[in-house]
KOLMAR-527792 format. One record per residue: residue number from 1; residue in one letter; z, y, x of N, C-alpha, C in turn. Coordinates in Angstrom, 2 decimals. Example, Ala and Ser with C-alpha at 12.3 -4.5 7.8 and 13.67 -1.06 7.14 Angstrom:
BEGIN
PT|1|A|7.80|-5.69|13.19|7.80|-4.50|12.30|7.80|-3.30|13.20;
PT|2|S|7.08|-2.25|12.85|7.14|-1.06|13.67|7.87|0.03|12.90;
//
This chain:
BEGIN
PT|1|X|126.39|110.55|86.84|125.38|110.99|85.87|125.82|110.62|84.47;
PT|2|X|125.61|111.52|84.06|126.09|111.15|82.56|125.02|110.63|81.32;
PT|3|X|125.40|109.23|80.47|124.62|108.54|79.71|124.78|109.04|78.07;
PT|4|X|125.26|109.97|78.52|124.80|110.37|76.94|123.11|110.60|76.61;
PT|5|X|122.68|110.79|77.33|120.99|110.71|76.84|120.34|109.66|76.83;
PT|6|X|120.15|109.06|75.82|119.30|107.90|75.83|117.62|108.31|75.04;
PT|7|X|117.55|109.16|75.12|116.19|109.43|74.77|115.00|109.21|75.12;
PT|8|X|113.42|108.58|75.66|112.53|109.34|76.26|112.58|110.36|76.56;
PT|9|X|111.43|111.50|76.98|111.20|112.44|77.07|109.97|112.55|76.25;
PT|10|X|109.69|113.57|74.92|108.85|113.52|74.48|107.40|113.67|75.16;
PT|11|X|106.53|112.95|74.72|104.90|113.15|75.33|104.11|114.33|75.40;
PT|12|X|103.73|114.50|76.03|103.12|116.11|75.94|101.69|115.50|75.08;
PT|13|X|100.92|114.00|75.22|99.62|114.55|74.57|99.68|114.01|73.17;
PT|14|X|98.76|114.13|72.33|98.37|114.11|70.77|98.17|112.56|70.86;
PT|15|X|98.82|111.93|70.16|98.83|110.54|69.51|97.34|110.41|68.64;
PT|16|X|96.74|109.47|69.02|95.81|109.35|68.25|95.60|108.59|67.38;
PT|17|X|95.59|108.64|66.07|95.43|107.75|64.84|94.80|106.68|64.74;
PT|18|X|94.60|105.41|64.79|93.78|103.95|64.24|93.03|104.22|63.42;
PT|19|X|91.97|104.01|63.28|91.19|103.25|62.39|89.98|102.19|62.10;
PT|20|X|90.65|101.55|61.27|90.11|99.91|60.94|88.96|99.90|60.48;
PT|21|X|87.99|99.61|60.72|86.60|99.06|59.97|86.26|97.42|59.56;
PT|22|X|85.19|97.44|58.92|85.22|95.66|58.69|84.68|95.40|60.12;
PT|23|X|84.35|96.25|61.07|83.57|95.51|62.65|84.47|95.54|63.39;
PT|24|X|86.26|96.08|62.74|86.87|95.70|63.87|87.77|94.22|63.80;
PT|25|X|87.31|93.32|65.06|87.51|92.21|64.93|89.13|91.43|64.69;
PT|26|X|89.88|92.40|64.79|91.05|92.54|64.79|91.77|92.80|63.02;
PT|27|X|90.85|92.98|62.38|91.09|94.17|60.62|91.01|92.76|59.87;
PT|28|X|91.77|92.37|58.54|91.31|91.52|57.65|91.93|92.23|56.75;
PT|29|X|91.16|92.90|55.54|91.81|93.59|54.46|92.80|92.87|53.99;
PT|30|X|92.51|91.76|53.58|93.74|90.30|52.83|95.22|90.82|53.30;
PT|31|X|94.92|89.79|54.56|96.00|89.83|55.72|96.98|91.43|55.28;
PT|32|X|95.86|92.21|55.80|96.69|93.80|55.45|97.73|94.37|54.35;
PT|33|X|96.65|94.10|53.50|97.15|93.93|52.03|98.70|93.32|52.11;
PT|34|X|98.31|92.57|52.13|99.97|91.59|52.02|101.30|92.07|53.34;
PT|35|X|100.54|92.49|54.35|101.46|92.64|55.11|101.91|94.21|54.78;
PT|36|X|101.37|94.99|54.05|101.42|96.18|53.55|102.35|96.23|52.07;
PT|37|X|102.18|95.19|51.44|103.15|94.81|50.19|104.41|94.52|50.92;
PT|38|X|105.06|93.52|51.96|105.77|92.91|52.46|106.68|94.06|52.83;
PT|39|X|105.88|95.07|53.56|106.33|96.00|54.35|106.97|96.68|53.20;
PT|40|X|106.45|96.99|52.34|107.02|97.93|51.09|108.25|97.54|50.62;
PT|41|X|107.99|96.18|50.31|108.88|95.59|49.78|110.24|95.33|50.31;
PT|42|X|109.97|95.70|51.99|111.17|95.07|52.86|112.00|93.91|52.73;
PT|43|X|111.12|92.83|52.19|111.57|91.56|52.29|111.30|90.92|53.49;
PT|44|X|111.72|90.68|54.76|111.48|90.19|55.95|111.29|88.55|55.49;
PT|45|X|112.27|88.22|55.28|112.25|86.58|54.64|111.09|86.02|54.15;
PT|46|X|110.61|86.94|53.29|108.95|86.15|52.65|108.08|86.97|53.96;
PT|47|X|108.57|88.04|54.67|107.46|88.53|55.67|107.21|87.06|56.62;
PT|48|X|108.53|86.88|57.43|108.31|85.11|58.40|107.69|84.10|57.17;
PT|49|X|107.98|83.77|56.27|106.92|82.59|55.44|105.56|82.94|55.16;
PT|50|X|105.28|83.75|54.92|103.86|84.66|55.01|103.50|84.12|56.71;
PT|51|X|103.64|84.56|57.26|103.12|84.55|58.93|103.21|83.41|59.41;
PT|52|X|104.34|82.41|58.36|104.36|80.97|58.77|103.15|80.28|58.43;
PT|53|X|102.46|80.68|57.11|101.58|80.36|56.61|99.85|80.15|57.24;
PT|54|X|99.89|81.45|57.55|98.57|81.83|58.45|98.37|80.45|59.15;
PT|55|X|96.86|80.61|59.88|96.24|79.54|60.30|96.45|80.33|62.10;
PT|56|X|96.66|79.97|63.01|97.04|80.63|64.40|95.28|81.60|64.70;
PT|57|X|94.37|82.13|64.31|93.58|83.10|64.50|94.03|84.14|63.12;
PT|58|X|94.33|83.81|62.05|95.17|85.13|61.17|96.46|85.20|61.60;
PT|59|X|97.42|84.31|62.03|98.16|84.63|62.83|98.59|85.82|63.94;
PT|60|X|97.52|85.20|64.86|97.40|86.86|66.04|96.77|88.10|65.66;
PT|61|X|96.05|88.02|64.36|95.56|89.28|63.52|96.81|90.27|62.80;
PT|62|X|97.48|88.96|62.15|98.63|89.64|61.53|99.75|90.78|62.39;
PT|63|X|99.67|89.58|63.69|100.79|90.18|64.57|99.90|91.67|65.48;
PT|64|X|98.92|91.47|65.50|97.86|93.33|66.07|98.46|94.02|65.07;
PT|65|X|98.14|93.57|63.50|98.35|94.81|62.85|100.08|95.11|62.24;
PT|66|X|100.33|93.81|62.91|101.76|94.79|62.51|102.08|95.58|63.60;
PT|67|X|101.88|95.19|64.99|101.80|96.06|65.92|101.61|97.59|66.10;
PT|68|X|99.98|97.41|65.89|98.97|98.41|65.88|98.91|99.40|64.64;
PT|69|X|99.26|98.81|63.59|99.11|99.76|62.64|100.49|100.09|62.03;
PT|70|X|101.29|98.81|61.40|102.18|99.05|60.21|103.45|99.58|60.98;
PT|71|X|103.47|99.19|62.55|104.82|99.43|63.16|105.30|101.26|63.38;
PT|72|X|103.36|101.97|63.49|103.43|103.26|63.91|103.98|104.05|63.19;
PT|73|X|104.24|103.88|62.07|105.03|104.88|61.06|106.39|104.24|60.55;
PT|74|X|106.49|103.55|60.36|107.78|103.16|59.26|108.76|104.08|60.04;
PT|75|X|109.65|104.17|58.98|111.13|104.46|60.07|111.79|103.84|60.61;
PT|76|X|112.74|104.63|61.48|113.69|103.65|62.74|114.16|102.58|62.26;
PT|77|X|114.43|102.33|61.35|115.44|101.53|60.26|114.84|100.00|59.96;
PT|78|X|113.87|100.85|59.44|112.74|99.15|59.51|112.03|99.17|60.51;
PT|79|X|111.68|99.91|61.44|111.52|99.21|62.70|111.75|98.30|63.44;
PT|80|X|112.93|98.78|63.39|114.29|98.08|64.16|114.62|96.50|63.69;
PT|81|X|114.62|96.80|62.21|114.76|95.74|61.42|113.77|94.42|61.49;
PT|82|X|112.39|95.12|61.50|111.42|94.13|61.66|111.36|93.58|62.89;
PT|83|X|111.78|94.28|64.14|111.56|94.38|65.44|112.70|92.81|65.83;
PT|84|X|113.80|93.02|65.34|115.37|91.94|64.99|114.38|90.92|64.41;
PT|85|X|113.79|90.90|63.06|113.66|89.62|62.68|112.60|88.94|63.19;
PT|86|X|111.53|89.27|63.66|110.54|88.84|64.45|110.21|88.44|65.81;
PT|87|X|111.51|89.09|66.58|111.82|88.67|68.01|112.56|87.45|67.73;
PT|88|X|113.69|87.54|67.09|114.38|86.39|67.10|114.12|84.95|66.55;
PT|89|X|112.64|85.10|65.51|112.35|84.14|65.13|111.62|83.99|66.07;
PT|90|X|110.23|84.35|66.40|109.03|83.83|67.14|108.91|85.00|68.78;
PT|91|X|109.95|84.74|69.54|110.29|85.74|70.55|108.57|85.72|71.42;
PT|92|X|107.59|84.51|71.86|107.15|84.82|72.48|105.52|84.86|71.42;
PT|93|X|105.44|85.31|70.34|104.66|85.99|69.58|105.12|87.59|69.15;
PT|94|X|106.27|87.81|69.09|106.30|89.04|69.18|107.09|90.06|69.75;
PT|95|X|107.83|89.64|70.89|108.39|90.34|72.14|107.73|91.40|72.66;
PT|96|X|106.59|90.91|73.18|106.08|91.57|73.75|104.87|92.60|73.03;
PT|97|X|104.54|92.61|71.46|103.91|93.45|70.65|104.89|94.43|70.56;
PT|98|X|106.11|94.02|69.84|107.14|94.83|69.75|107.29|96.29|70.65;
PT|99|X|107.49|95.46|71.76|107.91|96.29|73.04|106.72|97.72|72.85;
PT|100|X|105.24|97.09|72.76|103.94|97.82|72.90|104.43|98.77|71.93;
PT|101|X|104.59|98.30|70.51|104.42|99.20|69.94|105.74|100.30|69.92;
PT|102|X|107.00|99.66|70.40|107.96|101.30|70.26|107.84|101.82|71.76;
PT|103|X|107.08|101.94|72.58|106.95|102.76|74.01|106.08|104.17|73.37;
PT|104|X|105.34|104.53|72.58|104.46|105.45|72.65|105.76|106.41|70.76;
PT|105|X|106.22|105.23|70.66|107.49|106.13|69.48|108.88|106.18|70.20;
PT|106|X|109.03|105.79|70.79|110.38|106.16|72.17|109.79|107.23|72.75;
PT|107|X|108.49|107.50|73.15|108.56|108.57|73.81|108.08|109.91|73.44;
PT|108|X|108.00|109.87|72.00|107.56|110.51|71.27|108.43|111.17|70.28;
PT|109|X|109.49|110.52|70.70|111.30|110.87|70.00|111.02|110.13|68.43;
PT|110|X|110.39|109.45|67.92|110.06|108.41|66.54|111.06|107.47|66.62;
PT|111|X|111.68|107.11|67.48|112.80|105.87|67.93|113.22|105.86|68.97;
PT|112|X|115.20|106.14|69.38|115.98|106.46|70.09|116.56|105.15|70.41;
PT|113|X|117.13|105.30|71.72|117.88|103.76|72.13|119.33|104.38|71.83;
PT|114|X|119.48|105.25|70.85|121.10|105.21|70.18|120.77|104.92|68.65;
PT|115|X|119.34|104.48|68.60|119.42|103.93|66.36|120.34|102.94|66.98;
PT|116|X|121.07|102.85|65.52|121.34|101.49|65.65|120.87|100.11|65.18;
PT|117|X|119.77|100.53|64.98|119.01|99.52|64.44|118.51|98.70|65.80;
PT|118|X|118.45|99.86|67.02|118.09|99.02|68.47|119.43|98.31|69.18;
PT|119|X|120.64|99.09|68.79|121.09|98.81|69.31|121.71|96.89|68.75;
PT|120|X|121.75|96.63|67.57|122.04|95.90|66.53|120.86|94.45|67.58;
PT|121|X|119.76|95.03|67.81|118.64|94.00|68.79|118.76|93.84|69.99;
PT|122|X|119.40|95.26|70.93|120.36|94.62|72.43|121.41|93.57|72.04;
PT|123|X|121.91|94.24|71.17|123.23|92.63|70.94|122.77|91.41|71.05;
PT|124|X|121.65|91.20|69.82|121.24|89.98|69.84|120.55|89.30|71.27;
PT|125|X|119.99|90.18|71.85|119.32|89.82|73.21|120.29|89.93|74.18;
PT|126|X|121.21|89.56|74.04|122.23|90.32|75.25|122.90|88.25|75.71;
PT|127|X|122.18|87.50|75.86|122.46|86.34|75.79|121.42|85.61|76.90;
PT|128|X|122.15|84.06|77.37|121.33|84.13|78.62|119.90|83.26|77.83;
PT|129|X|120.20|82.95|77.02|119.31|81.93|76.55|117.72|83.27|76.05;
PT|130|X|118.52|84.35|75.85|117.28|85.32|75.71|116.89|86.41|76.73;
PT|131|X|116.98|86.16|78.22|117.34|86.51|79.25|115.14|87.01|79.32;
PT|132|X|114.53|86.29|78.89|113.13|86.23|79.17|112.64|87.68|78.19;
PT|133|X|112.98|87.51|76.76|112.63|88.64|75.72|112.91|89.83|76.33;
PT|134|X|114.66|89.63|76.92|114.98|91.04|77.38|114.07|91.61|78.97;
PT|135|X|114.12|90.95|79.43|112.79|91.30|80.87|110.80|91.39|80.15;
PT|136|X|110.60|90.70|79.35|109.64|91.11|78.88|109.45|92.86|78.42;
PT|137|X|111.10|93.31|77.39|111.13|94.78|76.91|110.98|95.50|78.43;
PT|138|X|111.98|95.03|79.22|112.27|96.24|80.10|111.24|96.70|80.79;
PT|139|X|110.14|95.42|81.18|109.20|95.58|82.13|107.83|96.61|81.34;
PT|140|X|108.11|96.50|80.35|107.07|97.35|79.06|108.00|98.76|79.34;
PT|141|X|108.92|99.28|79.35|109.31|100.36|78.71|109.95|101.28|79.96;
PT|142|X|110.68|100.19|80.98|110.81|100.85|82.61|109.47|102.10|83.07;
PT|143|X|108.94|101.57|83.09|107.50|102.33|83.39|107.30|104.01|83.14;
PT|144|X|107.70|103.49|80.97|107.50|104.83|80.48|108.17|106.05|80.60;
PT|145|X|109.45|105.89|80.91|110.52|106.67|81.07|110.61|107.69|82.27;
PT|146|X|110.88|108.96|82.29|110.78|110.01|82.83|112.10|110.26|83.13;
PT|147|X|112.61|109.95|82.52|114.35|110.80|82.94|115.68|109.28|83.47;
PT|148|X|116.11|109.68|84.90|116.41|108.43|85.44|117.89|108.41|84.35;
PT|149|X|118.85|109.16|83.87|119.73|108.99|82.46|119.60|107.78|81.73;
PT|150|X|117.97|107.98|81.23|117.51|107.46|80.53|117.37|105.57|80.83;
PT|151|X|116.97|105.57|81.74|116.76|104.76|82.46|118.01|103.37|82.47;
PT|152|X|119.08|104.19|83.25|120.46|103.60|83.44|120.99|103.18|82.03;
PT|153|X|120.84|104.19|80.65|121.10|104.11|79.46|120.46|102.66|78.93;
PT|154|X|119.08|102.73|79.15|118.38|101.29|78.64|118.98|99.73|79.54;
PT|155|X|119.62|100.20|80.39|119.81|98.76|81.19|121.23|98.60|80.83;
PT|156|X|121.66|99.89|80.43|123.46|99.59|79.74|122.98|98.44|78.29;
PT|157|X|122.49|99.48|77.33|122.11|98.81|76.53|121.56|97.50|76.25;
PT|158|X|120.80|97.19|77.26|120.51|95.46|77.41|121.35|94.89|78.08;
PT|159|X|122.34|95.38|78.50|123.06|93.93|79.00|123.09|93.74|80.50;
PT|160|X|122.07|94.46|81.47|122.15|94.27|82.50|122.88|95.19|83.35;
PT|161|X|123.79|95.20|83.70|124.77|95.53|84.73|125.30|95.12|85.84;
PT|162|X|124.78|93.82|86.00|124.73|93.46|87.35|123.70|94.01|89.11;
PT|163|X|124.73|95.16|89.96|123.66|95.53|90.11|122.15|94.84|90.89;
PT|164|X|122.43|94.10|91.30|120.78|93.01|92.01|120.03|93.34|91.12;
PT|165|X|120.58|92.96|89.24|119.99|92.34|88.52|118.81|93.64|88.27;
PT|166|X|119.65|94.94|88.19|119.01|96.14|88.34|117.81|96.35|89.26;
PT|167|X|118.30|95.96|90.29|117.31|96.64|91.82|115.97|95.35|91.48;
PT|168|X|116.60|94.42|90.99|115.09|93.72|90.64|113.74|94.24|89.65;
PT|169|X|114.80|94.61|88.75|113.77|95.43|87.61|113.16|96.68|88.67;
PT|170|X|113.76|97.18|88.99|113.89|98.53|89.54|112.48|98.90|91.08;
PT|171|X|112.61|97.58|91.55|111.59|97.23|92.62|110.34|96.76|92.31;
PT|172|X|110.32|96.45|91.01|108.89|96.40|90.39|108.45|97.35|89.34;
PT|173|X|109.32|98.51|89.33|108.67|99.70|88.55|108.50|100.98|89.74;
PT|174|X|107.44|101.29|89.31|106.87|102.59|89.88|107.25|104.19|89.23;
PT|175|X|107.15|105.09|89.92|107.78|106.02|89.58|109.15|107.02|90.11;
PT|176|X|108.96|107.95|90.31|110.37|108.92|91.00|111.31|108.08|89.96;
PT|177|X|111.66|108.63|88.56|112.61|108.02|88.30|113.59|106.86|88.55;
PT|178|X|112.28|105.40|88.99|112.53|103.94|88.84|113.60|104.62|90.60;
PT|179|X|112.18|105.05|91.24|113.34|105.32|92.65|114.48|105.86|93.02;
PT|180|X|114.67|106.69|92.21|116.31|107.83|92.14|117.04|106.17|91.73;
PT|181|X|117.20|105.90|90.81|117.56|104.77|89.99|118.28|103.79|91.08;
PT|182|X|116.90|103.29|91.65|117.60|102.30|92.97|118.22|103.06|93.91;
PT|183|X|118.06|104.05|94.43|119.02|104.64|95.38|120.60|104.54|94.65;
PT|184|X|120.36|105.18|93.67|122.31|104.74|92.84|122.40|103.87|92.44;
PT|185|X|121.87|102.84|92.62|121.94|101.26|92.10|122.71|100.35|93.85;
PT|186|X|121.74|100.91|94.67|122.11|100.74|96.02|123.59|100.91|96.28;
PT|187|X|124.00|101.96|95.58|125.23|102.19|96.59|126.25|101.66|96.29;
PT|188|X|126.28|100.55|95.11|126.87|99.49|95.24|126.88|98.31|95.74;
PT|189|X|125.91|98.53|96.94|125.56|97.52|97.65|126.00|97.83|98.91;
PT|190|X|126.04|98.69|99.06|126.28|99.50|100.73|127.04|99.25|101.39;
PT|191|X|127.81|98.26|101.16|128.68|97.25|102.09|128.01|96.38|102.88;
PT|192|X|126.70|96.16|102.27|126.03|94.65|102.48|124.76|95.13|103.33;
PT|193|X|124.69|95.17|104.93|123.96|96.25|105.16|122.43|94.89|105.02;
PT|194|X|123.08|93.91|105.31|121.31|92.77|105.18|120.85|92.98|104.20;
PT|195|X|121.09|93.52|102.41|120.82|93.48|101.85|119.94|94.55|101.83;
PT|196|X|120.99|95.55|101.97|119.84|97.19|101.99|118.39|97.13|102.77;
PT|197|X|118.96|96.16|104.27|117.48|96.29|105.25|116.52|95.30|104.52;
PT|198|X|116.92|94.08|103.71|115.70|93.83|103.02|115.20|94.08|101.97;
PT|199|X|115.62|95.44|101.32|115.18|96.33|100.43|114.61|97.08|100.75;
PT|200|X|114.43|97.68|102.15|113.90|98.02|102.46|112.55|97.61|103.24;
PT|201|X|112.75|96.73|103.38|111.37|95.93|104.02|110.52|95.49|103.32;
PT|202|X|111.24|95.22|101.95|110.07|94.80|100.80|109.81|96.40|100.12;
PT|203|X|110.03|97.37|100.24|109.73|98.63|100.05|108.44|98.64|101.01;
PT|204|X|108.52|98.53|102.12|107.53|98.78|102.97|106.24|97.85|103.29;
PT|205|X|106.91|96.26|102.26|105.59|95.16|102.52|105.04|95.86|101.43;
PT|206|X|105.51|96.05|100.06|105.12|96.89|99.36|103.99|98.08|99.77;
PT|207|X|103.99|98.74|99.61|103.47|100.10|100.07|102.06|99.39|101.05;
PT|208|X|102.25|98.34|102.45|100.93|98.19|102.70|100.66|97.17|101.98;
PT|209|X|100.82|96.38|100.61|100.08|95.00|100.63|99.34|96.35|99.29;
PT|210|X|99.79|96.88|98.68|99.12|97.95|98.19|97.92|99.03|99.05;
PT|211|X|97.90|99.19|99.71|97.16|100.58|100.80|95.86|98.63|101.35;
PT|212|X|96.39|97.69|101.21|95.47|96.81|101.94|94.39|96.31|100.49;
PT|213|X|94.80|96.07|99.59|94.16|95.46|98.29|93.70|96.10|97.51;
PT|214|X|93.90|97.86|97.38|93.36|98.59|96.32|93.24|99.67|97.03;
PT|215|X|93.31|99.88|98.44|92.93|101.41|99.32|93.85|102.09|98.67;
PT|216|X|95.08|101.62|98.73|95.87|103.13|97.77|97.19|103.57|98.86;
PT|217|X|97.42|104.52|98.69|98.22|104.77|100.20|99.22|105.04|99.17;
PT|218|X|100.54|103.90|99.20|101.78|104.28|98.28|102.88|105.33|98.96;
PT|219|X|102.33|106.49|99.45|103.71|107.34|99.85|105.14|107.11|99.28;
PT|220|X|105.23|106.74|97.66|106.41|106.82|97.56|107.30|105.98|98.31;
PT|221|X|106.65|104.89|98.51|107.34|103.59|98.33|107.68|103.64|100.41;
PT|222|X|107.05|104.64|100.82|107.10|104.57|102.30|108.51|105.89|102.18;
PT|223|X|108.44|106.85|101.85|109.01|107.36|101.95|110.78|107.42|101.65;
PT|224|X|110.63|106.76|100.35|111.84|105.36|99.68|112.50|104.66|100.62;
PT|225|X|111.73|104.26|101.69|112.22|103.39|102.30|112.88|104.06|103.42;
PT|226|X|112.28|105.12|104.00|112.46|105.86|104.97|113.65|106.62|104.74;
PT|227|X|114.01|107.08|103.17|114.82|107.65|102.60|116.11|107.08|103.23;
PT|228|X|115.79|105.88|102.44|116.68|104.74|102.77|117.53|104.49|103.73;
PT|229|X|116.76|104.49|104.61|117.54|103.85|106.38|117.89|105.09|106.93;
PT|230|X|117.45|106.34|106.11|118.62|107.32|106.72|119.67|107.67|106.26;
PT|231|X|119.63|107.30|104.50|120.74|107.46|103.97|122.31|106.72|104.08;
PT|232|X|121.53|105.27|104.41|122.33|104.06|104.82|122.59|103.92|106.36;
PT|233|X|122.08|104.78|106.71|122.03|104.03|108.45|121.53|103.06|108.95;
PT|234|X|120.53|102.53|108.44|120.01|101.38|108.84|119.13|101.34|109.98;
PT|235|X|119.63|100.81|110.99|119.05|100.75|112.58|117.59|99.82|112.85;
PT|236|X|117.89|98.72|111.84|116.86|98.02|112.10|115.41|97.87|111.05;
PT|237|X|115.42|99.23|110.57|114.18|99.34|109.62|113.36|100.28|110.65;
PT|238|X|112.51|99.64|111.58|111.80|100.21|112.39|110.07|100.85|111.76;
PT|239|X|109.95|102.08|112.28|108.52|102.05|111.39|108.37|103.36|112.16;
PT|240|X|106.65|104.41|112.10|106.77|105.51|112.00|106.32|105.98|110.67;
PT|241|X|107.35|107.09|110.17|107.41|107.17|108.64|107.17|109.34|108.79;
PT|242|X|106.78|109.36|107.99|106.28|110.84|108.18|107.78|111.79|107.08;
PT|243|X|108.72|111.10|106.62|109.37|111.81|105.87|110.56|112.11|106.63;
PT|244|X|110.84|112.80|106.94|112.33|113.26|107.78|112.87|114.09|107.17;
PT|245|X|114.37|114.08|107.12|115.43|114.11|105.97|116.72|114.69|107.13;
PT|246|X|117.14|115.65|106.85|118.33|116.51|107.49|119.72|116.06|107.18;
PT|247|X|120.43|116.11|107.94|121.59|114.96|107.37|122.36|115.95|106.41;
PT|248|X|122.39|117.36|106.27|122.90|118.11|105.55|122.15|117.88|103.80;
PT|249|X|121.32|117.43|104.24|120.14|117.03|102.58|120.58|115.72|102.07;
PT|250|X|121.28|115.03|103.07|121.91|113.88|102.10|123.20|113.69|100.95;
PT|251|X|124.13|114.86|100.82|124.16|115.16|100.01|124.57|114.83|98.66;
PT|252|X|123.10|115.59|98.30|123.15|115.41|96.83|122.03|114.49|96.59;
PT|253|X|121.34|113.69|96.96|120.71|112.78|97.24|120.67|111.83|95.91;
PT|254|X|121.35|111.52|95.86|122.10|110.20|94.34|122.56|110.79|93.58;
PT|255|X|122.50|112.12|93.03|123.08|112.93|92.40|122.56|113.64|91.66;
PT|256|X|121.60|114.22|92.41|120.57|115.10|91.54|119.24|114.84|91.66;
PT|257|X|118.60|114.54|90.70|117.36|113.92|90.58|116.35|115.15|91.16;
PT|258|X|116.55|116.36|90.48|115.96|117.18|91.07|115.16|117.86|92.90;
PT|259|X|116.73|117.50|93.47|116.82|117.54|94.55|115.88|116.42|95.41;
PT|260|X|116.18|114.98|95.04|116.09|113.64|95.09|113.92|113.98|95.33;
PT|261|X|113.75|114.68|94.00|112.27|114.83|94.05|111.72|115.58|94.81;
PT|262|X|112.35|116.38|95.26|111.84|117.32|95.86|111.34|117.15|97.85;
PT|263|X|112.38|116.40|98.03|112.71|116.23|99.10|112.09|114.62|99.57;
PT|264|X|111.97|113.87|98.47|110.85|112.63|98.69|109.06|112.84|98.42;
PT|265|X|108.85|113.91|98.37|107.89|114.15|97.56|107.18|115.34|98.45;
PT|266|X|108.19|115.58|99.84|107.35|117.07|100.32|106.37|116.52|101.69;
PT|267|X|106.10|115.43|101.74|104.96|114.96|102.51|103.94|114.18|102.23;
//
């Protein structure tokens, strides 16, 4: 598959605009004000002494509205920029705002994982000591993503290439994509058949500790699995599974996502 696309896929619905009142508990004109000069000004340096300043309840105000408001427009450039100096100073005040706020402009094509303004912030996170920031982004932004390209592109970009390190992220996101994903993540594993069968078994504790706690019947995650032990051969993933798969359909299986959906998806 080829990684030249690092894009989202744009959103099909209408973004809806903010707006602040004095009843929203979250708004301090002051605060705004200044973080609205700062922003202009693109002085990051007095932006961290400013935020150093705050008392920790204008503090978490500051950090909503840089979030919520000031992050939704700027360009990639200072995005990116602000996104760098604010992770790296105060990672677990604004990691995870960060993340919030570029998922709905990633997928909205507002900010690409080829700026280099992101890429300039994988570098910096690409370290073990920031091993937590970077699983905080992925677990925010795994989710949003539609195109499995895309997908593989964001885990190049952070640093993770180890594949476990993958199938871990990968087993706690939902979604066809996240699943195409682990199937070609797998098949660098496919030597290791204990490994595959307990990927597959936590596929399948999966699916009922879900169908037992929220009445939700996870087909994918049954069918994934089922996928699985026919693609691999796996003898000892015992179950009755309603998805049956032609050995001529295996294939293109890891190959074409298209196919991949079609064929996990017809029961």
């Amino acid at each position: 598959m080829s990684h030249d696309y690092c894009g989202f896929a744009p959103s099909h619905s209408t973004a809806t605009s903010l707006f602040y009142t004095p009843l929203d508990q979250h708004y301090h004109p002051a605060i705004y004000a200044r973080l609205q000069q700062l922003f202009s000004a693109a002085d990051w340096d007095a932006l961290t002494a400013y935020l150093d300043s705050l008392s920790n309840a204008h503090f978490r105000t500051a950090g909503y509205l840089i979030g919520e408001r000031l992050l939704t427009t700027v360009s990639p450039e200072v995005f990116w920029e602000v996104a760098l100096r604010l992770i790296t100073w105060q990672p677990r005040a604004f990691t995870v705002t960060i993340a919030k706020a570029a998922t709905p402009r990633l997928k909205a094509a507002t900010l690409s994982l080829n700026d280099e303004g992101f890429i300039r912030l994988a570098t910096a996170l690409a370290t073990e000591q920031r091993i937590i920031d970077r699983q905080k982004i992925l677990f925010q932004w795994l989710p949003a993503i539609s195109q499995p390209a895309t997908m593989e592109c964001l885990f190049e970009r952070m640093g993770v290439n180890a594949s476990r390190r993958r199938i871990d992220f990968l087993l706690h996101t939902d979604g066809l994509p996240a699943a195409f994903v682990l199937l070609r993540t797998l098949r660098f594993e496919e030597h290791d058949r204990d490994y595959l069968t307990a990927v597959c078994r936590q596929l399948i504790h999966r699916a009922s500790t879900l169908s037992q706690t929220q009445g939700k019947a996870d087909s994918l995650s049954f069918n994934l699995a089922s996928l699985l032990r026919t693609f691999f051969d796996l003898p000892d993933i015992r179950g009755t599974f309603s998805l049956a798969i032609q050995p001529y359909e295996l294939s293109r299986l890891d190959t074409d996502f298209d196919v991949f959906t079609r064929i996990i998806t017809r029961v």
